[in-house]
Backbone as CSV, one residue per row, in Angstrom:
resi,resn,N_x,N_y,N_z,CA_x,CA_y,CA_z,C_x,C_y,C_z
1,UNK,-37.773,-17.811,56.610,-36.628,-16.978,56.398,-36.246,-16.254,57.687
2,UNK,-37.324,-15.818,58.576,-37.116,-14.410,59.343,-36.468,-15.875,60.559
3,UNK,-36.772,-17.324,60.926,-35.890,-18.124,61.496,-34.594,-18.609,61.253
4,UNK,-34.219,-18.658,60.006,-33.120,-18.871,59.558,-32.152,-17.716,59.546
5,UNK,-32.664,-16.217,59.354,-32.226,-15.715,59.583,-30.967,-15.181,61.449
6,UNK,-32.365,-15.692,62.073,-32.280,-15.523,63.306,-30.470,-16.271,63.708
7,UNK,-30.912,-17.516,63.629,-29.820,-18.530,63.589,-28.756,-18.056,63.091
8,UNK,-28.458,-17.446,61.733,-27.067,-17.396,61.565,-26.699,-16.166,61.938
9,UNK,-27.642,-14.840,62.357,-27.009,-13.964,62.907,-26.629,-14.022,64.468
10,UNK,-27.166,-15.204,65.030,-26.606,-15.388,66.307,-25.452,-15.910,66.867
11,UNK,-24.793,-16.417,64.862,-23.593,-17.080,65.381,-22.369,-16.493,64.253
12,UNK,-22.824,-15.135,64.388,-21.727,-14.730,63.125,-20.350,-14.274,64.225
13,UNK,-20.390,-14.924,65.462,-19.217,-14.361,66.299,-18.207,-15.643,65.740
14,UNK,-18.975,-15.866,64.953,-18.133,-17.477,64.780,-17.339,-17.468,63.017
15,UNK,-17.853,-16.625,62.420,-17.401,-16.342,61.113,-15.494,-15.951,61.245
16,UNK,-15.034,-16.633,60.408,-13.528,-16.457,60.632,-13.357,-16.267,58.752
17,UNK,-12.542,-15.042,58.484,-12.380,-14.717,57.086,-11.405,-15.649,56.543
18,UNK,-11.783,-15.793,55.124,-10.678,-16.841,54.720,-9.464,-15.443,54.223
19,UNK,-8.612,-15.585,54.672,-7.502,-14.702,55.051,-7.004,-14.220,53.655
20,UNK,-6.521,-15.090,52.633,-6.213,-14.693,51.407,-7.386,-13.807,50.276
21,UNK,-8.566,-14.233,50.781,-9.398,-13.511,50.247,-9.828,-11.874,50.887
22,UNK,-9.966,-11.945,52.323,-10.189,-10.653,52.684,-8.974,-9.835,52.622
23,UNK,-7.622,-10.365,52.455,-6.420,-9.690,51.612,-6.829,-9.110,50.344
24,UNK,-7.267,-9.824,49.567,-7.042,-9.524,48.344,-7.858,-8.430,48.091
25,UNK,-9.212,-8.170,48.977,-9.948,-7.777,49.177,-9.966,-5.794,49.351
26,UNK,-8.845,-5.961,50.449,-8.369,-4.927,51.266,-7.629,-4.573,49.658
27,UNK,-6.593,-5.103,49.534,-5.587,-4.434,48.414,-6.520,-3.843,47.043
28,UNK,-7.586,-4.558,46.636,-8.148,-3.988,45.116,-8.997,-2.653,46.258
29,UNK,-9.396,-2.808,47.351,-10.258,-1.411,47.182,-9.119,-0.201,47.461
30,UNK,-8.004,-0.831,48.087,-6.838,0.113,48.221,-6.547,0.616,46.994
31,UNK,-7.324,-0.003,45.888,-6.383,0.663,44.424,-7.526,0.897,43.839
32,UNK,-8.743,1.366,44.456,-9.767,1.500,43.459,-10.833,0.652,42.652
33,UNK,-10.798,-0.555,43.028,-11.003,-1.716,41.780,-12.728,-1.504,42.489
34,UNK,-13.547,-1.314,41.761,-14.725,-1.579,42.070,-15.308,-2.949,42.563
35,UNK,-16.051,-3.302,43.777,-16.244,-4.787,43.974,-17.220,-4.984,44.726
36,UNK,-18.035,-5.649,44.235,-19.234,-6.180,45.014,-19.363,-8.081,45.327
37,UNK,-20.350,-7.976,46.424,-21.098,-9.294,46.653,-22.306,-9.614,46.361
38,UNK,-22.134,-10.820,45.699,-23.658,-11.524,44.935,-23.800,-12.487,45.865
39,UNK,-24.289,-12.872,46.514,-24.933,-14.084,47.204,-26.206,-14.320,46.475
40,UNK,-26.459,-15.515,47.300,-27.826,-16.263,47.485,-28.301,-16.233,48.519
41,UNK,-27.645,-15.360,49.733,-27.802,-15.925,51.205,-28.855,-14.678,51.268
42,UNK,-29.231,-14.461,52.939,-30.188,-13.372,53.434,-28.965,-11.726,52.733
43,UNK,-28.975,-10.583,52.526,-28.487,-9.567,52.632,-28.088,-9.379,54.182
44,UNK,-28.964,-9.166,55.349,-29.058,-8.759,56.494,-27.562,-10.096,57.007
45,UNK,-27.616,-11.693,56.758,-26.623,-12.702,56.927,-25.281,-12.178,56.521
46,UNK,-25.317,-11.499,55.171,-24.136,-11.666,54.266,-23.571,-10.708,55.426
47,UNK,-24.330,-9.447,55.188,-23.338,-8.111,55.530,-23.035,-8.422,57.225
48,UNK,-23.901,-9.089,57.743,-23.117,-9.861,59.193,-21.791,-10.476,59.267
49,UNK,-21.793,-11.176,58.182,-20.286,-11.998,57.952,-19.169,-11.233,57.559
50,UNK,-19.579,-9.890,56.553,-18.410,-9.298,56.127,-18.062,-8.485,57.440
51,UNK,-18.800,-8.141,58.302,-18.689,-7.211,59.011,-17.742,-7.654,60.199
52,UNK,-18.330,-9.016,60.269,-17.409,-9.904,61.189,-16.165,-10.348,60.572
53,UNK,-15.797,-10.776,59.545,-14.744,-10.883,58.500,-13.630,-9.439,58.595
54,UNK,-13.933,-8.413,58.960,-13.590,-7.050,58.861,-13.187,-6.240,57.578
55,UNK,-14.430,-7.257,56.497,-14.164,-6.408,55.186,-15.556,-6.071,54.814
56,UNK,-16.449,-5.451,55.220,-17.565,-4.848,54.894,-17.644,-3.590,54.235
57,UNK,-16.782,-3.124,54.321,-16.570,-1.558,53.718,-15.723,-1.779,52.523
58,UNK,-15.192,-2.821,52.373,-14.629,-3.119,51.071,-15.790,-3.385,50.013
59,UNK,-16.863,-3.578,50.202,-18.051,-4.101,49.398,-19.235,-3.251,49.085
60,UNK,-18.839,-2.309,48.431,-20.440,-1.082,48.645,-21.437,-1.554,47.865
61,UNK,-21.189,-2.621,46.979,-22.076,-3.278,46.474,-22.568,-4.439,46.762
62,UNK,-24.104,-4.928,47.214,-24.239,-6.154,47.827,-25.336,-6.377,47.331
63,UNK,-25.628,-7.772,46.337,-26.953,-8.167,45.970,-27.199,-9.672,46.536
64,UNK,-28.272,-9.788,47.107,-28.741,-10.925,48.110,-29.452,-11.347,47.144
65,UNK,-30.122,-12.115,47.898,-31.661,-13.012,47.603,-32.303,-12.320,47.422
66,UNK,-32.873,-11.120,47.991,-33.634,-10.737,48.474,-33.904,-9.526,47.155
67,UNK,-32.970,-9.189,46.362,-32.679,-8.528,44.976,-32.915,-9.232,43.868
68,UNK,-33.221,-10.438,44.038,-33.639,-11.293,42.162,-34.394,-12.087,42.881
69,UNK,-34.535,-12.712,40.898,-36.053,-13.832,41.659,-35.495,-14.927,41.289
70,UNK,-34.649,-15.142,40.640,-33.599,-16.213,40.533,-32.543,-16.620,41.414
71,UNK,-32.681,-17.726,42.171,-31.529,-17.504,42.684,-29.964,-18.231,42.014
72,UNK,-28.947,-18.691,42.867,-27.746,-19.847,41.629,-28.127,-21.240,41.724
73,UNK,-28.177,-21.573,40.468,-27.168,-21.848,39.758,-27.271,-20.322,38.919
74,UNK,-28.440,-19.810,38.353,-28.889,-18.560,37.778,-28.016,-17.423,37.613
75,UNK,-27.712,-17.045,37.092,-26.339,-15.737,36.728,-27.322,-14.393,37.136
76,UNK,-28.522,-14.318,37.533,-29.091,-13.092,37.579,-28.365,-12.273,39.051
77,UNK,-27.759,-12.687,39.795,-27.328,-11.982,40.610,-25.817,-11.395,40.429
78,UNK,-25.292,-12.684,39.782,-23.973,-11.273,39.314,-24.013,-10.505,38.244
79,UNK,-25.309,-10.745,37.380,-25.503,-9.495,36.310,-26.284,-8.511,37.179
80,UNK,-26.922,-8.843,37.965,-27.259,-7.281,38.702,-26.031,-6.417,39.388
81,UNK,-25.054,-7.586,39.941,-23.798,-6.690,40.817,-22.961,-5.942,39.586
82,UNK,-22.833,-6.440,38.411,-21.631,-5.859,37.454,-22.938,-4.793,37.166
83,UNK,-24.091,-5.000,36.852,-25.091,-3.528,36.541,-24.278,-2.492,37.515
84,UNK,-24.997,-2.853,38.848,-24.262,-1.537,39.661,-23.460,-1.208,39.540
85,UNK,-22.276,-1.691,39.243,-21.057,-1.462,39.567,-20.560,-0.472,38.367
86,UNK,-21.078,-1.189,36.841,-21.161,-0.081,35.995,-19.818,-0.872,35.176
87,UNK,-19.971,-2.231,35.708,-18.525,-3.087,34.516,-19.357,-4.201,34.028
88,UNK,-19.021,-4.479,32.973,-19.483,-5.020,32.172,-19.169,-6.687,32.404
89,UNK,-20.045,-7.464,32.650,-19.725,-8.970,33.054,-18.347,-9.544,33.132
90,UNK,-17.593,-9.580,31.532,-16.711,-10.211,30.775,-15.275,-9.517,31.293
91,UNK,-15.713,-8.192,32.008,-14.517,-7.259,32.626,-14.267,-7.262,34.470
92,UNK,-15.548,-8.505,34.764,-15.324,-8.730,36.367,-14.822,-9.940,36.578
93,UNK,-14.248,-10.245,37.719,-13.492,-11.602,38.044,-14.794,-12.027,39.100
94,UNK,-14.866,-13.559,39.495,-16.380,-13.760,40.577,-14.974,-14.889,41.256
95,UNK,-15.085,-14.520,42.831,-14.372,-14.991,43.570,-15.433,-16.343,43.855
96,UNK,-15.695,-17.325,44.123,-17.077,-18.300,44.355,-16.356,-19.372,45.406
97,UNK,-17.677,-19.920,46.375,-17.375,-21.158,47.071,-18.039,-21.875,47.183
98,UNK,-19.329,-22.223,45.877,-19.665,-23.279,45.908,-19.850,-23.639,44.190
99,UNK,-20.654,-24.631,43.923,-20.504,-25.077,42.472,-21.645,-24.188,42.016
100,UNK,-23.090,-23.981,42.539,-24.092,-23.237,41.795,-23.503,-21.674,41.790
101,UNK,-22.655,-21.077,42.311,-21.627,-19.791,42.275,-21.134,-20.209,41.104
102,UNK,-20.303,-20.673,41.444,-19.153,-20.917,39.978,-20.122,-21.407,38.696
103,UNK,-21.228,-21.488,38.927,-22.073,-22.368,37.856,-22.453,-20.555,36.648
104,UNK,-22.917,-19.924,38.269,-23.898,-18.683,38.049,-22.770,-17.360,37.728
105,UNK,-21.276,-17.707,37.947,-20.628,-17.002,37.541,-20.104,-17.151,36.102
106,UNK,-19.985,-18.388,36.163,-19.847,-18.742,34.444,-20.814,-18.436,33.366
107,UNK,-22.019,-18.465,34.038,-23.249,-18.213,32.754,-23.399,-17.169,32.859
108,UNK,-23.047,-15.781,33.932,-22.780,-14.609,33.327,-21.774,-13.712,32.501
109,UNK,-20.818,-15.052,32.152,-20.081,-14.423,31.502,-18.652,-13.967,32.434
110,UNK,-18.634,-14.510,33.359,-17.548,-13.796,34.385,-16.361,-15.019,34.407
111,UNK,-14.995,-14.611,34.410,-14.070,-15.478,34.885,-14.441,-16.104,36.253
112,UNK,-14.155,-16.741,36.993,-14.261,-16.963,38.281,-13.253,-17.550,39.024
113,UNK,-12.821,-17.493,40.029,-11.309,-18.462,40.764,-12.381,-19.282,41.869
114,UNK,-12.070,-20.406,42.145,-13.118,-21.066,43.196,-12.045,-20.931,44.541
115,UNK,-12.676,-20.602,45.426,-11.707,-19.951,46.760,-11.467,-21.775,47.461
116,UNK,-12.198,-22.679,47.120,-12.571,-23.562,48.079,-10.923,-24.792,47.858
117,UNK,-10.502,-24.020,46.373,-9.190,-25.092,46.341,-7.817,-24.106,46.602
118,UNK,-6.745,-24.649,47.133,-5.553,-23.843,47.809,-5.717,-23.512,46.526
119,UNK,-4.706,-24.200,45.493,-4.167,-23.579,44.304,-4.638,-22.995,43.235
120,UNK,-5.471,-21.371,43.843,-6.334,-20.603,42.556,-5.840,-21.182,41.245
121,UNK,-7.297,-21.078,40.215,-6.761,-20.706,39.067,-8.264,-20.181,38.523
122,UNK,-8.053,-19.329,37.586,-8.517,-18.780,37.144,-10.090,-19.870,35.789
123,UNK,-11.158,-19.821,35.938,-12.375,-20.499,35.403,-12.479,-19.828,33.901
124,UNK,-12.762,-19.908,33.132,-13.419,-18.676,32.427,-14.465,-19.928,31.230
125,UNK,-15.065,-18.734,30.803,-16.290,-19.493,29.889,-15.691,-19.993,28.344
């Protein structure tokens, strides 16, 4: 881990935000909307990327790997982020970009939009 880690924090000069998302991003905390990140990745990786992304402060909530013992396909990490957050699964949207995301957002109960196709649409269970 503590090598893999190494590696991607040496190249987070290279992280480029996907633009419609760190929009959307900026606008819900502009209005209040509570919002966190569930990864699977390192914590110390993620918050590198948002930081480089220039939406890190949009995210006061962040659950890694490094917070469950499950990782995705497993829904245990976005039922820990809606815990914090204090919303209830079925009342959060899960933005996702890969299939064990969208897998692990669905089995918690969460709508999800998959970022990875232009034309959002909305997942739900």
């Amino acid at each position: 881990m503590h090598r893999a880690r190494g590696h991607w924090l040496a190249r987070t000069s290279l992280v480029r935000p996907v633009t419609r998302v760190a929009a959307l991003a900026r606008h819900l905390a502009a209005t209040a909307v509570p919002m966190a990140v569930a990864s699977a990745n390192d914590g110390q990786v993620v918050r590198a990327g948002l930081d480089a992304a220039g939406v890190a402060d949009q995210f006061p909530v962040l659950v890694a790997r490094e917070h469950v013992t499950r990782l995705e396909p497993d829904p245990e990490a976005y039922l820990l982020a809606a815990a914090e957050l204090g919303v209830p699964p079925h009342r959060c949207l899960a933005f996702e970009n890969t299939d064990e995301g969208v897998t692990a957002a669905l089995s918690a109960g969460m709508p999800v939009i998959d970022i990875r196709h232009e034309g959002w649409s909305v997942q739900a269970v």
